[in-house]
C-alpha positions as CSV (number, residue, x, y, z in Angstrom):
1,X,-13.5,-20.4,11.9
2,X,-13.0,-20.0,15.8
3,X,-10.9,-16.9,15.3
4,X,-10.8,-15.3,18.9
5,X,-9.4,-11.9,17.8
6,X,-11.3,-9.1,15.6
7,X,-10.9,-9.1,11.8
8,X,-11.1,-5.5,11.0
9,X,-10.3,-3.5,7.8
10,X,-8.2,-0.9,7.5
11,X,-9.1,1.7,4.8
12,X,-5.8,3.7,4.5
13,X,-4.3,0.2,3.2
14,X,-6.9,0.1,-0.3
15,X,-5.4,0.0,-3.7
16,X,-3.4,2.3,-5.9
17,X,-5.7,5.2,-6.6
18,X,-5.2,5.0,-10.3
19,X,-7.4,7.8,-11.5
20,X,-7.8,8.0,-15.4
21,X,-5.5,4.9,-16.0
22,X,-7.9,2.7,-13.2
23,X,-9.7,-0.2,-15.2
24,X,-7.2,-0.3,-18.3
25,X,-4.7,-2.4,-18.8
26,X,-1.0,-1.3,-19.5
27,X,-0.9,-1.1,-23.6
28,X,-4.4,0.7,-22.8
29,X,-3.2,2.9,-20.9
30,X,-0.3,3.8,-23.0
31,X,-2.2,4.4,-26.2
32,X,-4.5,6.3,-24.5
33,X,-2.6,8.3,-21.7
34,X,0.9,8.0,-22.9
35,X,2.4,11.2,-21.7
36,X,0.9,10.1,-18.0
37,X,2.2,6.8,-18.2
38,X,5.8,8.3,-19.0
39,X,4.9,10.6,-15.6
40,X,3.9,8.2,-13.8
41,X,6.8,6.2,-14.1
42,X,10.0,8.5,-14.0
43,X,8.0,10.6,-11.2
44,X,6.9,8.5,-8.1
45,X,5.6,12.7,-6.9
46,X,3.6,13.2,-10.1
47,X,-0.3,12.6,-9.5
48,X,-2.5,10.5,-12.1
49,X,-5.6,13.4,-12.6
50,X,-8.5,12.2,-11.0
51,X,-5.6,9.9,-9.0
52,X,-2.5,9.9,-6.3
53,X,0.8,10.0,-6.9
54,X,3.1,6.7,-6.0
55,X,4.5,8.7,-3.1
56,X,0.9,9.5,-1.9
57,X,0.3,6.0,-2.0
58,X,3.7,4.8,-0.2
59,X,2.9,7.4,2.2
60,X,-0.9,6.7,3.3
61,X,-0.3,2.9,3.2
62,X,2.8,3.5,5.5
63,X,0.9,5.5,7.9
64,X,-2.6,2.8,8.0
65,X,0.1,-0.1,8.8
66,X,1.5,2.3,11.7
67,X,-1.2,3.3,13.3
68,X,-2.5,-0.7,12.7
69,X,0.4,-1.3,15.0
70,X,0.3,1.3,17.2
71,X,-3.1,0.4,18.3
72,X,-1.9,-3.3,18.5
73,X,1.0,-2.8,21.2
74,X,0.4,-6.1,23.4
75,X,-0.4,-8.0,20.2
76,X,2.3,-11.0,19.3
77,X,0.9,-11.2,15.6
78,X,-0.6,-8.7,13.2
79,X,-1.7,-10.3,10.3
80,X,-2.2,-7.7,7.3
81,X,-3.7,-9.2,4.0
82,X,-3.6,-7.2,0.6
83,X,-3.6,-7.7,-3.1
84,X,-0.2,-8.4,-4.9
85,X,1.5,-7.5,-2.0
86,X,1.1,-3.6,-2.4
87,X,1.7,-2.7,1.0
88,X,5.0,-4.3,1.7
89,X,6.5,-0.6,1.1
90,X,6.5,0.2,4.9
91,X,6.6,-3.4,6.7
92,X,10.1,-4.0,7.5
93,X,11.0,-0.6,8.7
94,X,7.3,-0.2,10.9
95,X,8.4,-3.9,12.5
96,X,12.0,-2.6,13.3
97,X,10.2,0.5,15.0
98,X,7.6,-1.7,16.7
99,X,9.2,-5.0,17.6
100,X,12.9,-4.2,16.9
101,X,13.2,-7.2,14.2
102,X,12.7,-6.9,10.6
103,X,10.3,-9.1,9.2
104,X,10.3,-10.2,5.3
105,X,7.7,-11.4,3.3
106,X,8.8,-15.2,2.0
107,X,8.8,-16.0,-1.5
């Protein structure tokens, strides 16, 4: 592709750890694990068993974007791919602390 930087991956920035609800859809999931659904959703602190909670998740894909910047000081462009957007949580406020501008993802 003649990229000239590194690609790497950064492993704090993986999906939703999901636990018992991973691999089911929603109606699946509610039939099945009804009272953790409710949790789940009117608890962002409550961890899925075998899972994270949504704040877990927040928190570990904020830190993986900061230290991604942090290593990346001189670096005029970071480019950070994931899946359905998941990671946005932390970007503006990590690009106000790191470049002083807030940058938003376009529609």
């Amino acid at each position: 592709m003649g990229w000239s930087e590194p690609v790497g991956k950064e492993e704090t920035l993986r999906e939703w750890n999901m636990g018992i609800l991973q691999g089911h859809t929603h109606n699946e999931g509610q039939q099945m694990f009804g009272e953790e659904m409710r949790r789940m959703h009117t608890d962002s602190t409550y961890a899925i068993p075998e899972g994270e909670s949504h704040d877990d998740f927040k928190k570990r894909c904020v830190c993986g974007m900061e230290s991604i910047a942090d290593r990346c000081l001189t670096c005029i462009y970071i480019l950070i791919i994931t899946i359905y957007g998941r990671c946005v949580c932390g970007m503006e406020s990590i690009a106000d602390r790191h470049i002083g501008q807030t940058v938003r993802p376009q529609d």
